[in-house]
C-alpha positions in Angstrom: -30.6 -26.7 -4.8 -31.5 -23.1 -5.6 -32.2 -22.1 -8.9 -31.7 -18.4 -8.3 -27.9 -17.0 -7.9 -26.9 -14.5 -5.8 -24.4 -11.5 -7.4 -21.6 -10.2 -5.2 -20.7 -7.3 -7.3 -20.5 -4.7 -4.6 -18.5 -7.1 -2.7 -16.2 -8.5 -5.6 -15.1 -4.7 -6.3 -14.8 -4.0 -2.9 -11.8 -6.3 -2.6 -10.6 -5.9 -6.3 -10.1 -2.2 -4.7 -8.4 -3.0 -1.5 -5.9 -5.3 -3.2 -5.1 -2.6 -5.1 -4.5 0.1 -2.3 -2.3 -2.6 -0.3 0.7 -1.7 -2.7 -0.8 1.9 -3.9 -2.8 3.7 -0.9 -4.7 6.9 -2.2 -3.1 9.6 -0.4 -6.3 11.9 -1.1 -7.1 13.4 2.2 -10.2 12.3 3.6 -12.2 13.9 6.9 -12.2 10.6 8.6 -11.0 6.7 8.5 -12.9 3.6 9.2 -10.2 1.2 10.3 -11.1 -2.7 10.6 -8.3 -5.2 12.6 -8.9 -9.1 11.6 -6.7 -11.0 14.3 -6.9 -14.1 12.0 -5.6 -17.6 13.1 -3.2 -17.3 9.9 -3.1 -14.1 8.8 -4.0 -10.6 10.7 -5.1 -7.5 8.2 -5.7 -3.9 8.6 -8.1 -2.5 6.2 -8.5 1.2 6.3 -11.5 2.7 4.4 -12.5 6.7 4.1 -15.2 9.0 4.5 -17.4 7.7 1.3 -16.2 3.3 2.8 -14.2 2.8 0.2 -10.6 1.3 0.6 -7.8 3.3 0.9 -4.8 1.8 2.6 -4.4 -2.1 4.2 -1.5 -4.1 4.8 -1.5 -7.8 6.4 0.9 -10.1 8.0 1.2 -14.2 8.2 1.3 -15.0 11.8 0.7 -17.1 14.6 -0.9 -15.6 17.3 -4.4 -16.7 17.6 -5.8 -20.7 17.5 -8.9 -21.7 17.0 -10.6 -18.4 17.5 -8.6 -17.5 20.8 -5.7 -14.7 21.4 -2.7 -17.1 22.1 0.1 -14.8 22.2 -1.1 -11.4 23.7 2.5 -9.3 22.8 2.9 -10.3 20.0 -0.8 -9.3 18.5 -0.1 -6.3 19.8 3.7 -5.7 18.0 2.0 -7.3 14.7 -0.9 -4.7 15.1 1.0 -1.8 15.7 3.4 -2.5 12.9 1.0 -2.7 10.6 -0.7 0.4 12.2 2.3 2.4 11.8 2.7 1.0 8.2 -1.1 2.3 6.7 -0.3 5.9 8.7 2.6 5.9 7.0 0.9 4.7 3.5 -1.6 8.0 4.3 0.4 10.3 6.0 -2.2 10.3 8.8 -3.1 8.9 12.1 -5.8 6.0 12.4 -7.4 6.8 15.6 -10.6 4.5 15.7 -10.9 0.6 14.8 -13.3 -2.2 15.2 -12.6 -5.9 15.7 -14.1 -9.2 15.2 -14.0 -12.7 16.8 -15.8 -15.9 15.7 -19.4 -16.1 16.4 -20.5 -17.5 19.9 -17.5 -16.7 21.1 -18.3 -13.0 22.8 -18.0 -14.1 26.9 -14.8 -16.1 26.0 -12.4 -13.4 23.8 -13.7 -10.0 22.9 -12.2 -8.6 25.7 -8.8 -9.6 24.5 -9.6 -8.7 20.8 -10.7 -5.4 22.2 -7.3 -4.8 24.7 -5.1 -6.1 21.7 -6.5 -3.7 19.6 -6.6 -1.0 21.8 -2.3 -2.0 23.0 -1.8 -1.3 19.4 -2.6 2.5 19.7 -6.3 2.4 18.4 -9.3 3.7 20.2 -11.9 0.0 19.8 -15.3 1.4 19.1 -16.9 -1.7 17.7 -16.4 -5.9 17.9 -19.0 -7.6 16.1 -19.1 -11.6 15.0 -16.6 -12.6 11.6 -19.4 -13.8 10.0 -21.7 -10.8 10.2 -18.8 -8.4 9.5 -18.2 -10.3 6.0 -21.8 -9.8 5.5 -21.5 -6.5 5.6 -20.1 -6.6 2.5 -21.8 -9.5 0.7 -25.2 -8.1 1.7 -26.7 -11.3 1.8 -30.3 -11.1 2.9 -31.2 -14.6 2.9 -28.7 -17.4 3.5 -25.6 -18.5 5.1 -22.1 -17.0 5.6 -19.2 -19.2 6.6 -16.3 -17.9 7.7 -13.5 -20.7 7.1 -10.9 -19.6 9.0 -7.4 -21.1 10.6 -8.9 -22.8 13.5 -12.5 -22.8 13.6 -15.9 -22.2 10.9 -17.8 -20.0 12.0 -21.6 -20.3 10.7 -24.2 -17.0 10.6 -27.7 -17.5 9.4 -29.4 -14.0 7.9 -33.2 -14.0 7.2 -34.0 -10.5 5.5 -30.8 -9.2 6.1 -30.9 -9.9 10.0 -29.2 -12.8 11.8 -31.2 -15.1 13.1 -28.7 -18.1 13.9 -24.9 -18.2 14.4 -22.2 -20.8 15.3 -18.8 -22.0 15.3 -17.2 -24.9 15.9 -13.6 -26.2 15.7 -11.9 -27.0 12.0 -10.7 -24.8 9.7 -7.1 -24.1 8.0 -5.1 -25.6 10.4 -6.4 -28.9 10.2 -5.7 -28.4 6.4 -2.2 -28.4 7.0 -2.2 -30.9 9.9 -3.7 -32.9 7.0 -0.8 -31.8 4.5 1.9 -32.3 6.8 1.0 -35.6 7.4 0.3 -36.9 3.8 3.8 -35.7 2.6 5.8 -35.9 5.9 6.3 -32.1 5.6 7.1 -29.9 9.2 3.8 -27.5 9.9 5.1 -24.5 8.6 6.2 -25.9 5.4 2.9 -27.7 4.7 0.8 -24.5 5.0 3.1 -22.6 2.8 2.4 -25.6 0.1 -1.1 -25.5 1.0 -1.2 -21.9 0.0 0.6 -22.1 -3.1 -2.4 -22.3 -5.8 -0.2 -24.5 -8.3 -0.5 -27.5 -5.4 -3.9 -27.3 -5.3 -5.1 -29.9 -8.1 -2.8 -32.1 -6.4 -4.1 -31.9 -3.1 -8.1 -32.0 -4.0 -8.1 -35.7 -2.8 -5.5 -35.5 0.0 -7.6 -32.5 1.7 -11.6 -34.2 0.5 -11.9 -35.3 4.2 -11.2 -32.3 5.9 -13.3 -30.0 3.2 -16.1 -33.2 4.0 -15.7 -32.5 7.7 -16.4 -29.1 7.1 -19.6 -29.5 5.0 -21.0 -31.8 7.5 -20.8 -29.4 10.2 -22.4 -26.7 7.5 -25.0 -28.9 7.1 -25.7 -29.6 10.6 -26.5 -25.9 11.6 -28.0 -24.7 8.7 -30.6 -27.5 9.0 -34.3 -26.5 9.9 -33.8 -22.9 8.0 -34.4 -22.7 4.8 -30.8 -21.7 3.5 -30.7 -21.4 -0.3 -27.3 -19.7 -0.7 -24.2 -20.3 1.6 -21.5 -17.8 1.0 -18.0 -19.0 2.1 -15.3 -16.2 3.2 -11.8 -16.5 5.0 -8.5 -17.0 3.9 -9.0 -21.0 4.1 -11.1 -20.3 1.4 -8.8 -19.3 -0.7 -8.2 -22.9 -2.0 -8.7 -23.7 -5.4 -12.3 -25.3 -5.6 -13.2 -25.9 -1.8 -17.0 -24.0 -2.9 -17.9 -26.3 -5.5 -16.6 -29.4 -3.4 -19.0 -28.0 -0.5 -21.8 -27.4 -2.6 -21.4 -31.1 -4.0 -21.8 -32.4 -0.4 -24.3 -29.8 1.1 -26.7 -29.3 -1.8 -26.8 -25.9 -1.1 -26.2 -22.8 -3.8 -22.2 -22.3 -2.7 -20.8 -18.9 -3.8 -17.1 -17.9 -3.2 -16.2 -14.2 -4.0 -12.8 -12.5 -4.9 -10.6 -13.0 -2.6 -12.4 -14.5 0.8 -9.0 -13.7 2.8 -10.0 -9.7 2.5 -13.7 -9.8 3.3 -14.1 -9.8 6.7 -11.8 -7.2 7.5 -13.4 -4.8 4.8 -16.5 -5.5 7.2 -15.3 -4.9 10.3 -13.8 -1.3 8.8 -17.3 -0.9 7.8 -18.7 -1.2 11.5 -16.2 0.8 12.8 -17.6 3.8 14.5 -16.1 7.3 15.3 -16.2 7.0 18.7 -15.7 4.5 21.8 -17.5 1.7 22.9 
């Protein structure tokens, strides 16, 4: 294991700053807006940053319209994109023009063209997608390690050697095996055992009940990062949210496993990073 530790100060801020500006935007005007669309498999978020990237408006949604990396329900993206579009122009008393999106890495030939038309349905002019994992980079600034990007259906996996990727993947498992996991252990419906997944006072309770799943993970970490010399494995996405899921990957991987504030937010502060002022 590494003895050096990696600081995610920037990055921990970053996110301290856009939870704030969820409930209180900053109404300052600003010459332009860097919008960023995750269309997660749980959640989607808008995160709008201004001219000096820093967070000024966001707003997200629980939903159900993409599985394991893939657009499932094309409308409905759309609706829960423009609402939440209308909602940070409200929030700023501006219109958000330009927006970049994200899909899971690999994944380019199979999806971005329905990331892009989703967000482009929703009223925004797409002028970057780049891969989840590099976009949460972005904000980390990692320049040696891994990044993996738990999400609801798949983990995605990017490899950065000074600063630059040099390996990505993603393969299926993520949050909604959790729950599969959790509905089965307590007879619960879907629905209800991801709500009690997400609740952080169940989370003690379910250490042992989710160990396999968190174990499957870590295997397939340790799979792709092997042959590069990884020291450092950042984890974001809102799976990631659970209560102690980087020091049970770290036990298994013997890799340096660093969580920051919030993993749910940091992708999407990346991808409103990327985003450019003009079209693809």
């Amino acid at each position: 294991m590494s003895e050096k530790r990696l600081t995610f100060e920037y990055c921990d801020n970053m996110v301290a700053d856009f939870e704030k500006v969820i409930d209180n935007p900053i109404r300052e005007k600003s010459s332009v807006y860097y919008t960023g669309v995750d269309l997660g498999t749980a959640c989607v978020v808008v995160a709008v940053l201004d001219e000096n990237k820093r967070p000024v408006a966001g707003a997200y949604r629980y939903a159900d319209v993409v599985r394991d990396g893939m657009v499932v329900d094309y409308i409905g993206a759309v609706q829960i994109v423009r609402e939440l579009k209308e909602k940070v122009e409200e929030d700023l008393d501006t219109e958000l023009i330009y927006a970049a999106g994200a899909i899971p890495p690999g994944t380019d030939l199979l999806d971005s063209g329905a990331v892009k038309n989703v967000i482009q349905g929703a009223g925004f002019e797409c002028t970057n997608l780049l891969d989840e994992s590099t976009a949460a980079n972005l904000v980390l600034r990692m320049k040696n390690g891994a990044v993996v990007d738990i999400g609801g259906g798949t983990t995605g996996i990017s490899i950065f050697k000074d600063g630059e990727v040099v390996y990505i993947a993603d393969e299926p498992t993520g949050g909604t095996h959790f729950s599969l996991v959790v509905a089965g252990a307590y007879g619960k419906p879907f629905d209800e055992a991801e709500l009690f997944k997400r609740d952080e006072t169940n989370h003690k309770e379910l250490r042992p009940v989710l160990q396999p799943v968190i174990d499957k993970v870590s295997s397939i970490i340790t799979n792709h990062v092997s042959g590069y010399p990884v020291e450092e494995i950042s984890l974001v996405g809102g799976t990631c949210c659970f209560t102690g899921i980087e020091e049970m990957i770290e036990k298994r991987t013997g890799i340096y496993t660093h969580k920051p504030k919030n993993p749910m937010f940091v992708t999407p502060l990346g991808i409103a990073l990327s985003c450019r002022q003009e079209e693809m």
